[in-house]
Structures are given as C-alpha cells and as structure tokens.
N, CA and C atoms as a LAMMPS dump frame, in Angstrom:
ITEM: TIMESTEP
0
ITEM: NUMBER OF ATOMS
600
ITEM: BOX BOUNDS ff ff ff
-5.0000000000000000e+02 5.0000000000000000e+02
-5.0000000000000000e+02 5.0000000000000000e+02
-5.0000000000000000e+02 5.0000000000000000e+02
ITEM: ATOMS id mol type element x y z
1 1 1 N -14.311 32.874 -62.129
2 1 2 C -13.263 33.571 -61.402
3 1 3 C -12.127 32.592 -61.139
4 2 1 N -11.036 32.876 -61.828
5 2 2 C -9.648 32.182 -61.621
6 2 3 C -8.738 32.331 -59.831
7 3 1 N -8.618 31.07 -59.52
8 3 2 C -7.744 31.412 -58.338
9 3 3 C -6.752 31.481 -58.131
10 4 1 N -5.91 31.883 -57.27
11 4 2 C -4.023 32.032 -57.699
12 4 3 C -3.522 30.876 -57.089
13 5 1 N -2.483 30.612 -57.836
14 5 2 C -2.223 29.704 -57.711
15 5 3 C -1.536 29.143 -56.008
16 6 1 N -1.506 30.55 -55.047
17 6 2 C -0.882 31.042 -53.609
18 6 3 C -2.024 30.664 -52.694
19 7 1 N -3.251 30.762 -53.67
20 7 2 C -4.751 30.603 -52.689
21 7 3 C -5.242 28.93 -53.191
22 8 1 N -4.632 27.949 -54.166
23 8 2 C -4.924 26.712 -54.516
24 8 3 C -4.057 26.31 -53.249
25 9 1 N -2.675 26.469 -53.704
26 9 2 C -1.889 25.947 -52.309
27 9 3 C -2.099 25.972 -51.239
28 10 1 N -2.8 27.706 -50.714
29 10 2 C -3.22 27.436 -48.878
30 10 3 C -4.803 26.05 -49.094
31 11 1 N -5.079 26.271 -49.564
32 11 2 C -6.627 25.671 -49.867
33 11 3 C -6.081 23.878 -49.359
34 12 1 N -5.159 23.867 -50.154
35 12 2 C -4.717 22.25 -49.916
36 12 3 C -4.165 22.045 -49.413
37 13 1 N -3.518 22.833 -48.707
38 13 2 C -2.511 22.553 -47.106
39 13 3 C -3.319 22.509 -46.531
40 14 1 N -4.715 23.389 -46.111
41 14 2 C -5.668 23.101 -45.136
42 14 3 C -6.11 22.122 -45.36
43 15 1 N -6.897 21.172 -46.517
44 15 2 C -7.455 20.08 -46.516
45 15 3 C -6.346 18.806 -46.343
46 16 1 N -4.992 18.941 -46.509
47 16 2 C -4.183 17.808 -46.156
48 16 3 C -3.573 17.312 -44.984
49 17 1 N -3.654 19.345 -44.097
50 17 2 C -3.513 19.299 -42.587
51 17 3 C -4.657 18.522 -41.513
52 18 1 N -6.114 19.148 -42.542
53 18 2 C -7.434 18.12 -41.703
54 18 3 C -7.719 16.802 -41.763
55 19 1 N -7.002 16.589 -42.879
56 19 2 C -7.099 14.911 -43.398
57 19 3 C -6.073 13.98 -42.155
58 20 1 N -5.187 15.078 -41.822
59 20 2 C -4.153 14.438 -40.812
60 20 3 C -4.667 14.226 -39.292
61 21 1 N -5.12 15.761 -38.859
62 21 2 C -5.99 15.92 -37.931
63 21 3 C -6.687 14.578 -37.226
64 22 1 N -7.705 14.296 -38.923
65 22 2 C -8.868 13.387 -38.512
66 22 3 C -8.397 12.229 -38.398
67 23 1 N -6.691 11.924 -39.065
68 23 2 C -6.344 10.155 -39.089
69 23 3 C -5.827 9.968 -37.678
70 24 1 N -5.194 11.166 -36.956
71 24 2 C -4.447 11.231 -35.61
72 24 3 C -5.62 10.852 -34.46
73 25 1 N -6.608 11.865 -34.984
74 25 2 C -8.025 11.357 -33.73
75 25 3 C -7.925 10.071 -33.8
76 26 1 N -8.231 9.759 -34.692
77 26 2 C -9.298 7.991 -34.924
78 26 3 C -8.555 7.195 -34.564
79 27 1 N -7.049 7.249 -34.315
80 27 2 C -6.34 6.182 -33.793
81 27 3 C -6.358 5.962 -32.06
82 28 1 N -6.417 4.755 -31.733
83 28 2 C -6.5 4.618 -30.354
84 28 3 C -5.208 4.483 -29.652
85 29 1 N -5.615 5.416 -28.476
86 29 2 C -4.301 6.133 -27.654
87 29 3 C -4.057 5.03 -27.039
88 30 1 N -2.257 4.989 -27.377
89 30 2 C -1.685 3.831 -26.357
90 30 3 C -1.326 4.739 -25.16
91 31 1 N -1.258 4.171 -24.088
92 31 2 C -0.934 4.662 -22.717
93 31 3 C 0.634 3.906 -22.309
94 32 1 N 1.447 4.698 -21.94
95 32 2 C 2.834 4.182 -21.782
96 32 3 C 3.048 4.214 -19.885
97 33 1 N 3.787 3.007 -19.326
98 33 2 C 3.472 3.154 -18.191
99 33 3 C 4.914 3.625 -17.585
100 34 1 N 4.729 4.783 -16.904
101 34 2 C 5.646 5.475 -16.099
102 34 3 C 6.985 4.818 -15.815
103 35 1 N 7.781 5.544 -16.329
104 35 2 C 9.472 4.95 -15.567
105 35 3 C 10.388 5.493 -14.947
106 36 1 N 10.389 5.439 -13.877
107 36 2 C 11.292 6.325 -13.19
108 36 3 C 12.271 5.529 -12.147
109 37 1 N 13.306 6.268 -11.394
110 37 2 C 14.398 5.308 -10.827
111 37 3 C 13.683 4.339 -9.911
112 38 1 N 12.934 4.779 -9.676
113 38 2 C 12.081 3.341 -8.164
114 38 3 C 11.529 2.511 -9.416
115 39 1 N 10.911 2.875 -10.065
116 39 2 C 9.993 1.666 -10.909
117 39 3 C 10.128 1.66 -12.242
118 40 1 N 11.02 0.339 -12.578
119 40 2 C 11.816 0.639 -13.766
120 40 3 C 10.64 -0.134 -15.026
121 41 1 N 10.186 0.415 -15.742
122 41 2 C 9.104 -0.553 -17.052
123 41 3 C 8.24 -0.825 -15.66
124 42 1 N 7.584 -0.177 -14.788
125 42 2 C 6.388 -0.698 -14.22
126 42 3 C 5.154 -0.465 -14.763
127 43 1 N 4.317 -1.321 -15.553
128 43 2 C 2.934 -1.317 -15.374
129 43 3 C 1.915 -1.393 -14.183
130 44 1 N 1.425 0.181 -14.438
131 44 2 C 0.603 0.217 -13.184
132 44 3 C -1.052 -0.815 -13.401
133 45 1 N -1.474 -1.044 -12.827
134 45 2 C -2.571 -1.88 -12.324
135 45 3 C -4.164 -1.43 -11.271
136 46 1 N -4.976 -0.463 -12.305
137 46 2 C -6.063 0.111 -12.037
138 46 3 C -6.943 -0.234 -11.146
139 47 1 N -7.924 -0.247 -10.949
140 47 2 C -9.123 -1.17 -10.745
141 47 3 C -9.487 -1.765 -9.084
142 48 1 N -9.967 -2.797 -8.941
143 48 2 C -10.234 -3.735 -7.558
144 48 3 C -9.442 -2.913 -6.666
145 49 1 N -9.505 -2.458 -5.32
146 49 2 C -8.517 -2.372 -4.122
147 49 3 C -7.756 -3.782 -4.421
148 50 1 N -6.506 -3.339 -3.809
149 50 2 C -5.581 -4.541 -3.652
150 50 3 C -5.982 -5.739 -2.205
151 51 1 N -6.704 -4.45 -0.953
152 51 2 C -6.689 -4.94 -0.161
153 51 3 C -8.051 -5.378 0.069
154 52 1 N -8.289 -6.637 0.561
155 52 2 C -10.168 -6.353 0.095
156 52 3 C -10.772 -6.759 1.309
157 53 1 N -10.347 -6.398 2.452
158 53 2 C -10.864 -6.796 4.001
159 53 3 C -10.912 -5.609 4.959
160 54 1 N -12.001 -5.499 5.881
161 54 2 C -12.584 -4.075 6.29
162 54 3 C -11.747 -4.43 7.861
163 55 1 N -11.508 -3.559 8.61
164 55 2 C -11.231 -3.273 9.794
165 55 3 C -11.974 -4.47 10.354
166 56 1 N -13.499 -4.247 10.349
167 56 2 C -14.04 -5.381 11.385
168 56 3 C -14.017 -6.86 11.037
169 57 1 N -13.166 -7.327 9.97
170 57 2 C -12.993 -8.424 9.34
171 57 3 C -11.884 -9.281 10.422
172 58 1 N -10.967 -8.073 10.583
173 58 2 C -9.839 -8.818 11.08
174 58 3 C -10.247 -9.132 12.745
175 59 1 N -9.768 -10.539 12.635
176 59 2 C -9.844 -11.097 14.264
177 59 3 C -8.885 -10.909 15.294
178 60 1 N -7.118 -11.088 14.651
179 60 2 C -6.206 -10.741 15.395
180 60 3 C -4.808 -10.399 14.32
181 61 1 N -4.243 -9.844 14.809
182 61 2 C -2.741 -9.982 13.864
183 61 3 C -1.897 -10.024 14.903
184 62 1 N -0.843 -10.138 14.038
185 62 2 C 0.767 -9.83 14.659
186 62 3 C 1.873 -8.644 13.645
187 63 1 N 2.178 -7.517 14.644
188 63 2 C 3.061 -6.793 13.757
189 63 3 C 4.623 -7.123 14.185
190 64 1 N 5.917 -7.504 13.547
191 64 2 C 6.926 -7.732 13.495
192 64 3 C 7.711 -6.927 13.098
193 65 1 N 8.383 -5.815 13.78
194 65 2 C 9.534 -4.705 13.079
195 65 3 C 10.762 -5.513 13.874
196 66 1 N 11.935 -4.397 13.409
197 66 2 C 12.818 -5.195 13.648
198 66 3 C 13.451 -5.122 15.222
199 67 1 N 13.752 -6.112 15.862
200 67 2 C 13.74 -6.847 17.291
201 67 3 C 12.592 -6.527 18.382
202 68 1 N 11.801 -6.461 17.393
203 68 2 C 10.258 -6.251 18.166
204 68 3 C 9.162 -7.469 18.136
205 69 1 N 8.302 -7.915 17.99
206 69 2 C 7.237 -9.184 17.901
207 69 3 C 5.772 -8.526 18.844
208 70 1 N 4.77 -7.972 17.816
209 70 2 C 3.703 -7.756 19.073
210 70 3 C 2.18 -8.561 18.636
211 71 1 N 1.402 -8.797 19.537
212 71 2 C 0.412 -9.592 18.922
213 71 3 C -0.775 -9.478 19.871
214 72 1 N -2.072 -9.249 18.817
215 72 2 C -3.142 -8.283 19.441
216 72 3 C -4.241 -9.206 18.854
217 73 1 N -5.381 -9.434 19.99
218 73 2 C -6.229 -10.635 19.556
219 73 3 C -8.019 -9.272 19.893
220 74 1 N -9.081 -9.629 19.362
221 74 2 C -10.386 -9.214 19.72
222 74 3 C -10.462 -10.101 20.884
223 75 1 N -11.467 -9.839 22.048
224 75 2 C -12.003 -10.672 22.857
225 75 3 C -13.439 -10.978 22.134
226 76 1 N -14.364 -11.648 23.026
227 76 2 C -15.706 -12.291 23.157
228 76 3 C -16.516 -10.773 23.06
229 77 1 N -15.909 -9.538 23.602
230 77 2 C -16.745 -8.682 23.619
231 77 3 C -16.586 -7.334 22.514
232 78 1 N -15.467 -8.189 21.472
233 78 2 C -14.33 -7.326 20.641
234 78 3 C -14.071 -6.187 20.273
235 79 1 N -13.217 -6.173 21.57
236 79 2 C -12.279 -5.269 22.57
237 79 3 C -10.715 -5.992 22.161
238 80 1 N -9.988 -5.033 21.477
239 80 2 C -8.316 -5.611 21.262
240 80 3 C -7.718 -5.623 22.864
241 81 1 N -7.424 -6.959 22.885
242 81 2 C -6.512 -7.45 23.846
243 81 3 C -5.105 -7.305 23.007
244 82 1 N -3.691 -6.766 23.493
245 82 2 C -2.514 -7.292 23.219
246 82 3 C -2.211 -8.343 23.897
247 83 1 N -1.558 -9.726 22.976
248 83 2 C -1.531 -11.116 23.88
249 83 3 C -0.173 -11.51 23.949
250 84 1 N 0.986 -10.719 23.651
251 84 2 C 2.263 -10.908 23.721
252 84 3 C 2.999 -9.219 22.806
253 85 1 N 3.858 -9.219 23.951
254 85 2 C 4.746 -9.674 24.89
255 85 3 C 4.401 -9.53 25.939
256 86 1 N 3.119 -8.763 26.537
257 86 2 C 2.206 -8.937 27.575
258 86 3 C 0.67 -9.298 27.235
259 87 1 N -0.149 -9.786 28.33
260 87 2 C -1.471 -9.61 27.885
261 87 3 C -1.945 -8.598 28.542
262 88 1 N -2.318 -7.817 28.594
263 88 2 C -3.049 -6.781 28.912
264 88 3 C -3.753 -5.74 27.529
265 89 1 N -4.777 -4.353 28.16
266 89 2 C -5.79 -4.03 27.248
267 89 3 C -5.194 -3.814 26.448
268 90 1 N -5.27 -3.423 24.666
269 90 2 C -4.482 -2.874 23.712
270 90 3 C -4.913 -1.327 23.56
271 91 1 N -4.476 -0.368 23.333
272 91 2 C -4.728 0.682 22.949
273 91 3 C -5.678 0.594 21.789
274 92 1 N -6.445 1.411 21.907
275 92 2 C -8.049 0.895 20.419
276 92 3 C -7.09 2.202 19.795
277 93 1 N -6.799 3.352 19.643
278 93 2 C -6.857 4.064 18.764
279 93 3 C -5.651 3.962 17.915
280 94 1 N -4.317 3.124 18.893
281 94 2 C -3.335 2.607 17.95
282 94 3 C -3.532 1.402 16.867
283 95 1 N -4.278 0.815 17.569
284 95 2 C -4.786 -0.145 16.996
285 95 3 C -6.105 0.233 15.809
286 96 1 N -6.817 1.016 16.134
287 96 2 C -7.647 1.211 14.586
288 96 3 C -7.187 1.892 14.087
289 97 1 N -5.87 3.275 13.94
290 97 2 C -5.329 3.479 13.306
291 97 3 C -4.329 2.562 11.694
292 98 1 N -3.739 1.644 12.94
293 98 2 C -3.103 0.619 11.915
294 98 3 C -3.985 -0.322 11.231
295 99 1 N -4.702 -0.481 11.066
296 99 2 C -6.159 -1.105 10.795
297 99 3 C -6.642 -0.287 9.768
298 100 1 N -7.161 1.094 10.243
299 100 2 C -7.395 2.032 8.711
300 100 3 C -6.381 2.129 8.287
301 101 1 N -5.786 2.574 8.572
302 101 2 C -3.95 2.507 7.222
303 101 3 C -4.209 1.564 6.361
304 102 1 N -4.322 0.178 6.686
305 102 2 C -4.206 -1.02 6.127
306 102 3 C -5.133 -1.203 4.904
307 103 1 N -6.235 -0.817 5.659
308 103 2 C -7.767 -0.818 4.575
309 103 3 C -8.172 0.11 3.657
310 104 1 N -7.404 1.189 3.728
311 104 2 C -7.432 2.508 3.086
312 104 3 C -6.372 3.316 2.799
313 105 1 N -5.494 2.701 3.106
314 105 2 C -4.319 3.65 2.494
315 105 3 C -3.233 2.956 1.443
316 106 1 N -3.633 2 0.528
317 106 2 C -3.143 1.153 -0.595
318 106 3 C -3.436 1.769 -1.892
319 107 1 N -2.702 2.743 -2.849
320 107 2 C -3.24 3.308 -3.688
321 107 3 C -2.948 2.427 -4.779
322 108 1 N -2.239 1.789 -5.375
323 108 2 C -2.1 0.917 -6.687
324 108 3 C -1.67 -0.011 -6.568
325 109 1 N -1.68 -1.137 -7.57
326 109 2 C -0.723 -1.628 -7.692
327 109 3 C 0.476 -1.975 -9.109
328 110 1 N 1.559 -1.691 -8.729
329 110 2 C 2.934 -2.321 -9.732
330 110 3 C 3.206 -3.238 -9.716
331 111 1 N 3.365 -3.615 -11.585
332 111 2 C 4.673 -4.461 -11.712
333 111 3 C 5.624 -4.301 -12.072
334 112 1 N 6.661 -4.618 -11.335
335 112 2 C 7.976 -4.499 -12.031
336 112 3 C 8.952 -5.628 -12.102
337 113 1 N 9.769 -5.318 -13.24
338 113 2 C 10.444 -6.692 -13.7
339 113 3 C 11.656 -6.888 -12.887
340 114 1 N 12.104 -8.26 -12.843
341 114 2 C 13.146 -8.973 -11.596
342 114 3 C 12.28 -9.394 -10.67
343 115 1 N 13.187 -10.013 -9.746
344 115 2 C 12.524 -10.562 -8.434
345 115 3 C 13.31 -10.16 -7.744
346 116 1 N 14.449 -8.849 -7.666
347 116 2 C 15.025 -8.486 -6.635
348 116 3 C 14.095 -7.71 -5.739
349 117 1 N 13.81 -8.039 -4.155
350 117 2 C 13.055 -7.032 -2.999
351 117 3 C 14.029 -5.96 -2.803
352 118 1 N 14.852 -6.309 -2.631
353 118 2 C 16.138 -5.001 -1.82
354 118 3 C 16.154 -4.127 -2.084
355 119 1 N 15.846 -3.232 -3.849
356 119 2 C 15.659 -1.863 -3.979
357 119 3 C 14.342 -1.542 -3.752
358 120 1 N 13.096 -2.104 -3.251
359 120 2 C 12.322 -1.729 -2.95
360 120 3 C 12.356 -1.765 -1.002
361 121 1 N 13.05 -1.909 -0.345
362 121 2 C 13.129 -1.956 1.198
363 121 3 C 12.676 -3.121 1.788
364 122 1 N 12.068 -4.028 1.288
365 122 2 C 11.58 -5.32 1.367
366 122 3 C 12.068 -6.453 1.962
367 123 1 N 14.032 -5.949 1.975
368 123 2 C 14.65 -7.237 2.55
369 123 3 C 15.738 -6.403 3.016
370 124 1 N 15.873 -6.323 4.222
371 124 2 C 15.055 -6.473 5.385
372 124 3 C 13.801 -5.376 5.079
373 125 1 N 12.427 -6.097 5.492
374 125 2 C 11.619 -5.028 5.59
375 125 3 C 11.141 -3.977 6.64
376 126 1 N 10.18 -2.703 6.533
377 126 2 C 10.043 -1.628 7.621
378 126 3 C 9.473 -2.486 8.392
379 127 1 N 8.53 -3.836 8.533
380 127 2 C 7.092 -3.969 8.99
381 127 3 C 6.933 -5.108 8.422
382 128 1 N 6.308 -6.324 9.312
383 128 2 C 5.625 -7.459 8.707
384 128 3 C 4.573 -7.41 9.467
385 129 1 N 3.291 -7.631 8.585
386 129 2 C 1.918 -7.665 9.882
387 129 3 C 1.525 -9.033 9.033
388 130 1 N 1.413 -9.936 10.174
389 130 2 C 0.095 -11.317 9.656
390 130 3 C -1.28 -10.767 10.397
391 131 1 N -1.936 -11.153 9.475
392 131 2 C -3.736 -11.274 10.008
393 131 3 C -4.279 -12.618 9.86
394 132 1 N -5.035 -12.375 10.624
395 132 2 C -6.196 -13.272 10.455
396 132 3 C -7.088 -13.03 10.779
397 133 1 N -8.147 -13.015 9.826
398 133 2 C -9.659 -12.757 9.682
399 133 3 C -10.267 -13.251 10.497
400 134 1 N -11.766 -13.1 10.587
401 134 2 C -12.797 -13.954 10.956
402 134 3 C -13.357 -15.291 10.034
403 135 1 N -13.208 -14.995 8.519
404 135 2 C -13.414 -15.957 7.914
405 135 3 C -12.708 -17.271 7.934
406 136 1 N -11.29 -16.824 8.702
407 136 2 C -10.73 -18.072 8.692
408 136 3 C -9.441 -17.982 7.758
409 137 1 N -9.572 -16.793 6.866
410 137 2 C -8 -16.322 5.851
411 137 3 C -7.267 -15.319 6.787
412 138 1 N -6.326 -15.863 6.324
413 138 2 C -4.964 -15.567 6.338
414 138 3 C -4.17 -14.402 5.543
415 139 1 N -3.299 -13.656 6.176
416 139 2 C -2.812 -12.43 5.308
417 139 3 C -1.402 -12.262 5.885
418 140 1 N -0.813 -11.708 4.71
419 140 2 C 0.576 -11.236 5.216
420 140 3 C 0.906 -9.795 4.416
421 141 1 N 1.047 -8.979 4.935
422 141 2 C 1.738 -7.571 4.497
423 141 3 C 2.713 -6.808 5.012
424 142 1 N 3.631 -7.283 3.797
425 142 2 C 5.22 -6.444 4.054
426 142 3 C 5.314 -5.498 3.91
427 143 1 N 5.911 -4.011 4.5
428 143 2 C 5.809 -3.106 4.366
429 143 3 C 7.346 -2.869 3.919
430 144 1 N 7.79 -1.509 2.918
431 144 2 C 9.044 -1.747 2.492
432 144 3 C 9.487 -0.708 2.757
433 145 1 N 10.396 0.266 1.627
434 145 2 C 11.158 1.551 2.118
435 145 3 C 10.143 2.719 1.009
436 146 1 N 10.595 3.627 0.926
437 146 2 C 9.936 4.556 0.301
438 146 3 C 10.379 4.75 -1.516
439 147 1 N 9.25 5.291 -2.549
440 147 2 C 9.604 5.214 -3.976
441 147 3 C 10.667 6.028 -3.828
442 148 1 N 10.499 6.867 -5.227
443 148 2 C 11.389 7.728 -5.685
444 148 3 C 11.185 9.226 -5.372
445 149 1 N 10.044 9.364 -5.185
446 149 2 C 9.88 10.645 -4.773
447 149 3 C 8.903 11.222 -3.196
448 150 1 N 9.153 9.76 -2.941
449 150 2 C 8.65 9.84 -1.029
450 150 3 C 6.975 9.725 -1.03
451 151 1 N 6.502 9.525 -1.676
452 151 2 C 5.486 9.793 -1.564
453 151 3 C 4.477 8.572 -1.279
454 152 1 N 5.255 7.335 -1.346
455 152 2 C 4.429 6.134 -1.164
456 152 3 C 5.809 5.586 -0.32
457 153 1 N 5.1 4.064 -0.041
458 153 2 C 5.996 3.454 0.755
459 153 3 C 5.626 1.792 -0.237
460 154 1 N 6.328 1.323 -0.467
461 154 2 C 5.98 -0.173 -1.493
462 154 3 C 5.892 -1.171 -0.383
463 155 1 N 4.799 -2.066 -0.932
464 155 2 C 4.545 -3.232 -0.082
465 155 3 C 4.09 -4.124 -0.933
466 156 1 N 4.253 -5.315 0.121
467 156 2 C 3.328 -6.876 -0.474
468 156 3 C 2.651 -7.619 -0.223
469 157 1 N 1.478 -7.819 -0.54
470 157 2 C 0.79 -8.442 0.223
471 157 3 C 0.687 -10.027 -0.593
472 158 1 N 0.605 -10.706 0.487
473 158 2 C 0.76 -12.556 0.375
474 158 3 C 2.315 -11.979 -0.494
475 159 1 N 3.012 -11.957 -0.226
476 159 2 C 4.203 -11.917 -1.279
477 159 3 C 4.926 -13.995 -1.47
478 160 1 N 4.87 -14.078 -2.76
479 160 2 C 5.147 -15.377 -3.209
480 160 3 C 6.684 -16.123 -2.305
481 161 1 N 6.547 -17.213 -1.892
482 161 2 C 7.052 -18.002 -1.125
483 161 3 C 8.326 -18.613 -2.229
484 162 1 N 8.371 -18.387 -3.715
485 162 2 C 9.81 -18.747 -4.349
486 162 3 C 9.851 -17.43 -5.193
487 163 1 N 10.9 -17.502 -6.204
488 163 2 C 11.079 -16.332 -6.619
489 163 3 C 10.291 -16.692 -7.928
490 164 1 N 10.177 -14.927 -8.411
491 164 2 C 9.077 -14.517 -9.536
492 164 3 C 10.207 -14.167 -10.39
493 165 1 N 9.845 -13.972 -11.656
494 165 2 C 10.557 -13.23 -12.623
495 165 3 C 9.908 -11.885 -12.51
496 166 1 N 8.971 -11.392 -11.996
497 166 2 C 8.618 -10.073 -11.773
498 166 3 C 7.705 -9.667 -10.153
499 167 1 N 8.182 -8.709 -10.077
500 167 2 C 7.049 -8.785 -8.512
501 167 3 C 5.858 -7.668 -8.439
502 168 1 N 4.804 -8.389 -8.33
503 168 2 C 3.626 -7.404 -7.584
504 168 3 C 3.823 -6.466 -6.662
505 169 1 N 3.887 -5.076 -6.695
506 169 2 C 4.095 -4.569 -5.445
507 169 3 C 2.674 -3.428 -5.451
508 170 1 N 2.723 -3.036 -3.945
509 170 2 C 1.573 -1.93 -3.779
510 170 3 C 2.409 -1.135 -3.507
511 171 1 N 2.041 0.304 -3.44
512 171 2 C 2.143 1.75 -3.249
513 171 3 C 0.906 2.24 -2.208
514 172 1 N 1.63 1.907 -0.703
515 172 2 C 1.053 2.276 0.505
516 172 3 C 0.814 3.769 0.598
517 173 1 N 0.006 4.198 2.024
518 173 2 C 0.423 5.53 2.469
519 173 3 C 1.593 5.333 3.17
520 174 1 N 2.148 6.586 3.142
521 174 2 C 3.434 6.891 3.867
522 174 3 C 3.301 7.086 5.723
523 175 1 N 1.779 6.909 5.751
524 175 2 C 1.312 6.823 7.434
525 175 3 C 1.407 5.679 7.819
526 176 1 N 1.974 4.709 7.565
527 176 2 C 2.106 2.929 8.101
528 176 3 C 3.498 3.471 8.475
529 177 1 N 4.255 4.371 8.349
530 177 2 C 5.678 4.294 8.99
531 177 3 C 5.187 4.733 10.658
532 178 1 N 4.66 5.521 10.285
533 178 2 C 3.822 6.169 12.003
534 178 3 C 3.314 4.778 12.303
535 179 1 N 2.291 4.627 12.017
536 179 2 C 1.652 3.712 12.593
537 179 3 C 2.533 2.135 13.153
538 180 1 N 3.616 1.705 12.452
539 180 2 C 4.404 0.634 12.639
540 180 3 C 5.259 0.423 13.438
541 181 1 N 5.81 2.187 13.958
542 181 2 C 7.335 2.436 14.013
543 181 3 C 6.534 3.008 15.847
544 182 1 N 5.203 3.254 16.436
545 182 2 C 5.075 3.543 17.222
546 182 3 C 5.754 2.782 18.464
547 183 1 N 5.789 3.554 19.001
548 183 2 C 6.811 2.881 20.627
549 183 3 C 6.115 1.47 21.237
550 184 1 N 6.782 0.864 21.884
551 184 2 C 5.795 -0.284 22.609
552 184 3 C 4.658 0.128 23.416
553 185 1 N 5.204 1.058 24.471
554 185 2 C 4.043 1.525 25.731
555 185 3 C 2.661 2.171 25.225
556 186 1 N 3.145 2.637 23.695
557 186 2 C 2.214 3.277 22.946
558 186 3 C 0.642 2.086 22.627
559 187 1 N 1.219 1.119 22.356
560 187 2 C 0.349 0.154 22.229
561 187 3 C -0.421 -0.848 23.025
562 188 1 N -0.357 -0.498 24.05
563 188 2 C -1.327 -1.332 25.327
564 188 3 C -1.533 0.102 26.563
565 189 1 N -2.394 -0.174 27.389
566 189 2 C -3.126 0.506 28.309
567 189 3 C -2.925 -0.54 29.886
568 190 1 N -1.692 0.059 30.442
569 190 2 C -0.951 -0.599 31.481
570 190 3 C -2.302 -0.248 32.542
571 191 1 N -2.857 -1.476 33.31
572 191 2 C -3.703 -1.504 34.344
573 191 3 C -3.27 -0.901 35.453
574 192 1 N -4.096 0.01 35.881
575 192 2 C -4.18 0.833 36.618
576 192 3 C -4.084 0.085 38.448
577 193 1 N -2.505 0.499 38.746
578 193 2 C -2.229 -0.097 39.964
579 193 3 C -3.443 0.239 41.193
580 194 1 N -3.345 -1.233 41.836
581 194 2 C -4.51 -0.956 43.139
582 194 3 C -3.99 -0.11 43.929
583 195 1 N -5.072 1.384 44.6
584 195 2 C -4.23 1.789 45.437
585 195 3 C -3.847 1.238 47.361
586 196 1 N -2.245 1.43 47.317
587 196 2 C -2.082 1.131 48.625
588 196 3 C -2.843 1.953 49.383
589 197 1 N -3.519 0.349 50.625
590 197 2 C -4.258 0.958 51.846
591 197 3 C -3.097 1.727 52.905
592 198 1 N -3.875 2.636 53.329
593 198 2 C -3.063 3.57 54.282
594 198 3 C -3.096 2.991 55.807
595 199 1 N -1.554 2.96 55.808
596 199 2 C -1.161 2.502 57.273
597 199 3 C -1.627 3.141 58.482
598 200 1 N -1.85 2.842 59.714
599 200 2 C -2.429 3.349 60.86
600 200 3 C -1.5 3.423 61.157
C-alpha cells in the first residue's frame, strides 16, 4: 500500500517536531534572576537563613532610629531591663516582638551590583539594632526603605566597614517598621508610683 505523499510529510513533521521536543527536555534549565527597578541584575540567594540566632540567644541590644538611642539588657533572672535612656522594666511584648521580627521575618537574600546604599534606604537608615549574644558575638542590622513593590523592606546585616563592588542585602518583613518606629513610652513599664499616705 502506497502512501501520499501529504501523509509522508505529516508523518515527518511529527517525527522532526518530537525529535525537537526531546532535545528541548534534555537540556538543563537556566534560571534567570529577577530584574526589576529596586533590584537591578540581582541574584537571589536560596538556602541557610541569613539570620542564624534564636530570640533566647540574644543577651542585650541597642536600637538606634533617628534622634532616638534605646538600650535593653536581660537581668540574672532574664527579664529585659531597658538600661538607657532610663533604667527601668522593658516592656517583654515590645521587646519579643522585635526579637521575632528579627529571627523570622528575613526572607532572602540579594545581590546587587554597586556599592551605592541610598537607593536601597540604607543611608540614612529606618533602624540600626546592635546585639549581642550570649556567646559573646556581635551583630549589627540595618534596616532600610522599602523594594519596588512594598512588600519587603532591605537590610544588612554585619554590613562591610569599606566599600564593595556589590552589596549583600536581605529582604525583611515589612513588620520591623512597626516594631522600630514604636513610640518611646511604648517600650518600658514606668514603676508604679508609691501611693501618697493620707493626711489627718
């Protein structure tokens, strides 16, 4: 039985279309990393948390916004004391709030090329918090302005002391603005005045 020559042709378009098919599978997918106006050629960075210290790690910090300075130590019975600009109790729930933020709300990290901070909010930044552990390390995390589409807030942690030709940055939650930007009175538990004895 002779075939036409209309049914040779579909016959070999299908076998030259599957031959294509199967060369397109077998090749390994490059992954291209996102570019948009906040993060220009940034390669994102999978894997490890960025941040790798638990709430009960930290011994004391200091948060620094701007014309503010506050600084909050554990006691012997660790209970957050605030130790400047007053000493008195610290508020625990402001305080483990900013604490979980810290430990859990770091979703990636970027690189992007330059060493300019300024389009990322960085200079001046929202937020500087130092820690210090119990182990005895040291931490610094800058908090910056928001991406491109609000949804993160960029930060740095240990950010390098000269300039880079490219900078590491994280992609925070957008709840460290709450947590940073809270009022002063918000953050300590003013002792409860003795009451005056009543005059005869």
């Amino acid at each position: 039985m002779k075939l036409k020559p209309t049914t040779l042709m579909l016959v070999a378009s299908v076998l030259v279309l599957g031959g294509v098919a199967l060369l397109v599978q077998s090749q390994p997918q490059q992954t291209t990393s996102p570019t948009t106006s906040g993060e220009k050629s940034a390669s994102q960075v999978e894997g490890a948390p960025p941040v790798r210290f638990k709430e009960d790690d930290v011994q004391r910090f200091t948060l620094e916004t701007e014309g503010r300075s506050l600084s909050f130590e554990r006691n012997a019975q660790g209970k957050w004391q605030m130790t400047a600009p007053e000493k008195q109790p610290a508020n625990d729930a402001a305080v483990a709030y900013l604490l979980n933020v810290m430990t859990t709300g770091v979703s990636r990290t970027v690189t992007v090329p330059g060493g300019d901070r300024k389009p990322y909010g960085l200079e001046p930044p929202l937020a500087t918090i130092h820690l210090d552990l119990k182990n005895q390390q040291q931490h610094q995390l800058v908090i910056g302005g928001y991406n491109f589409d609000r949804t993160s807030l960029y930060a740095q942690l240990d950010p390098p002391t000269t300039p880079t030709a490219n900078l590491t940055l994280l992609l925070v939650s957008p709840d460290f603005e709450t947590a940073v930007k809270r009022p002063t009175p918000e953050w300590s538990i003013a002792p409860t005045p003795s009451p005056t004895p009543a005059k005869n």
